[in-house]
Each structure stands twice: as structure tokens, then as C-alpha cells.
C-alpha positions as a printed NumPy array, in Angstrom:
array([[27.238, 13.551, 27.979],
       [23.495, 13.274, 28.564],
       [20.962, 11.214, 26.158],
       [19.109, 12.809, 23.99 ],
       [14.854, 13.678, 25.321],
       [14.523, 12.303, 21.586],
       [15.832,  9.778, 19.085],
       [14.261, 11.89 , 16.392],
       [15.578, 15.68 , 15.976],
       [14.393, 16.307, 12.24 ],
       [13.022, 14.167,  8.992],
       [13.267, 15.239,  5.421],
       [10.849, 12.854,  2.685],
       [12.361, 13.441, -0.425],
       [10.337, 14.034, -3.498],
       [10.418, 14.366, -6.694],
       [ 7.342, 16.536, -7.554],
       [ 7.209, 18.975, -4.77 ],
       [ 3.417, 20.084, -5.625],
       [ 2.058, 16.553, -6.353],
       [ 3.43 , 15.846, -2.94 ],
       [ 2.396, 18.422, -1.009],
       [-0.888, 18.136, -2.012],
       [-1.169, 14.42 , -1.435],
       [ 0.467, 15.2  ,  2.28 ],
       [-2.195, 17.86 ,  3.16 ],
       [-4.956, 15.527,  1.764],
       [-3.554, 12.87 ,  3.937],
       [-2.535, 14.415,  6.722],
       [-5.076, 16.976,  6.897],
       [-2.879, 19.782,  7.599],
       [-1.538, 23.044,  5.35 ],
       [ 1.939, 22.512,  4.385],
       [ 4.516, 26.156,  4.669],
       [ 6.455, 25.994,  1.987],
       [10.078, 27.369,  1.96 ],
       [12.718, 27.889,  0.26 ],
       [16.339, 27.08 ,  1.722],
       [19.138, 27.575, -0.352],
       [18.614, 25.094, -3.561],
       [16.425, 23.014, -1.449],
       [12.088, 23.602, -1.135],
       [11.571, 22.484,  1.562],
       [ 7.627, 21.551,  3.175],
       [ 7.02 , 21.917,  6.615],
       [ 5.11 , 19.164,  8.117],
       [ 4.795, 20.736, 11.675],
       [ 4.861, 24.183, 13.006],
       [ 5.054, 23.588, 16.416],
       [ 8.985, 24.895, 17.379],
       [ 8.992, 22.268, 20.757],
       [ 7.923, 19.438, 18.637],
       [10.275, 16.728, 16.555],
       [ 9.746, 18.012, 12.98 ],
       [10.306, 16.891,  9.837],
       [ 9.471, 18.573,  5.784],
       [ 9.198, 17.193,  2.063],
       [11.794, 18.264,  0.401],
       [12.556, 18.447, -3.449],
       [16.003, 19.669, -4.731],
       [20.012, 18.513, -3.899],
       [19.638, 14.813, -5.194],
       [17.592, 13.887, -3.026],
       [15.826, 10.753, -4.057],
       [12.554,  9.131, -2.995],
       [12.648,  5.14 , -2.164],
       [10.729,  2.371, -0.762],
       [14.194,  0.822,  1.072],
       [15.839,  2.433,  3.657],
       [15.023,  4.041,  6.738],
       [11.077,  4.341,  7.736],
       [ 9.966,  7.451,  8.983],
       [ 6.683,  6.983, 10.962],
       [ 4.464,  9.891, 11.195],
       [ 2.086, 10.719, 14.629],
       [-1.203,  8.707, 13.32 ],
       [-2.943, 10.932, 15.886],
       [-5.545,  9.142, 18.52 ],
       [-6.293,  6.706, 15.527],
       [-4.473,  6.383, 12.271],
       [-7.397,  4.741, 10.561],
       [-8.896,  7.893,  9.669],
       [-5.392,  8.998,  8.057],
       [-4.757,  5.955,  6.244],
       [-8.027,  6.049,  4.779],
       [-7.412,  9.353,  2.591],
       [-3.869,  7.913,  1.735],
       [-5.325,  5.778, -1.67 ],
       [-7.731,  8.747, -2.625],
       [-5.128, 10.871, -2.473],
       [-3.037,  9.147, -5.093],
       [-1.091,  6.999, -2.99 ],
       [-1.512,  2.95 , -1.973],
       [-1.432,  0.865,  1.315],
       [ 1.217, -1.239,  2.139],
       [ 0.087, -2.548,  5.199],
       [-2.764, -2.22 ,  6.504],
       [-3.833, -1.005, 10.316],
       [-1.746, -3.638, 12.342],
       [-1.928, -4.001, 15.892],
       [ 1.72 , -4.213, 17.286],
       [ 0.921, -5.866, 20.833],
       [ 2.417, -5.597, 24.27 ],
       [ 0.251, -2.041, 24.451],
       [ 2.691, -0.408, 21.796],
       [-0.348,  0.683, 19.881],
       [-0.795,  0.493, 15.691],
       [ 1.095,  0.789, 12.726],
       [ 0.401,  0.804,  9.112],
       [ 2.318,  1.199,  5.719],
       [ 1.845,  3.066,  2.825],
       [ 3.457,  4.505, -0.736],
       [ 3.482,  8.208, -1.06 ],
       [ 3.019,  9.366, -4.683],
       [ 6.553,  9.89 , -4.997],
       [ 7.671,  6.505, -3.983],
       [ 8.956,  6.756, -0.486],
       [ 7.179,  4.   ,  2.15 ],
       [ 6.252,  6.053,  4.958],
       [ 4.718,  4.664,  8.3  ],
       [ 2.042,  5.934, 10.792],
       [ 1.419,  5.058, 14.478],
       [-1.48 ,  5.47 , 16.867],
       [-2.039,  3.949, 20.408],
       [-5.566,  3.28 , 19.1  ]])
């Protein structure tokens, strides 16, 4: 059996107000969220590109937003300082702040969502 191209197939961020959280993700993110409907799940689509690693909000099926857990970091673009700065304006908060990860791995940063869930970002710059 071959690896896998990608660690990452598909993400779901569970919320618990689907249109508080879509509109804080398109504030953020900059970016219009498709929303669908899949079974008893609504589901958010954060990218539409079909040869990308994708991932949704998703409100519905006990699902159940948290700050523990597993860390999803989202693409922070060519610098995630311009992201991260809408994230408090937008209703959520900073966790950590723009942090330079060394050994040429780039950035990270933290933040709160307004549903709870700690979410990451990453940019080489």
C-alpha cells in the first residue's frame, strides 16, 4: 500500500450557531461560504476547489465545538497577519499571536472562533 499525497483528506469545525459562524468565517477568511445541506447535517464549505484538501463548518449530529482536541490549521495564505487581524472584529479572540516557528517552517497563530473551537493558521511569511 502506497502513502497517502496528504495527511489531511477532509475537516469538519463543528458549531453550534451555523449563521453566527459562517459569517464570522467569511469575515475572517475573506471568502463566501456554500452552504449545504447533507442529510441532518448543514454543512459550510470552506473551499471549492475539488483537487484541494477541504474541510466545512458543520452544525447538526452532536457535533460539539471545543478548545481541546485536535487543531485544525487553516492555509494563512502568503501572510496570516492580515487574516488574524479580522479574527477579533469578527467576534472572535487571539490565542496566540503571529509566532514564528523556526527552521524555515514559516508562522503560526491561535485563535477562538465564536463558537468555541481553537483553530490555527499557517503562512511561510
Amino acid at each position: 500500500m502506497s502513502q497517502p499525497v496528504h495527511a489531511l483528506n477532509w475537516f469538519e469545525i463543528p458549531v453550534t450557531d451555523f449563521a453566527r459562524a459562517k459569517t464570522f468565517y467569511e469575515a475572517v477568511l475573506g471568502l463566501t461560504i456554500h452552504t449545504i445541506e447533507m442529510g441532518p447535517m448543514t454543512m459550510g464549505m470552506l473551499s471549492a476547489d475539488q483537487n484541494a484538501v477541504g474541510g466545512a463548518i458543520v452544525h447538526g449530529g452532536g457535533v460539539t465545538p471545543s478548545t481541546e482536541g485536535t487543531t485544525v490549521y487553516l492555509n494563512g495564505g502568503d501572510d496570516l497577519a492580515p487574516i488574524l487581524s479580522r479574527v477579533e472584529q469578527a467576534g472572535g479572540s487571539i490565542a496566540v499571536p503571529k509566532t514564528d516557528i523556526g527552521n524555515d517552517f514559516g508562522f503560526f497563530a491561535l485563535f477562538i472562533d465564536t463558537e468555541g473551537n481553537k483553530v490555527g493558521l499557517h503562512s511561510m511569511a
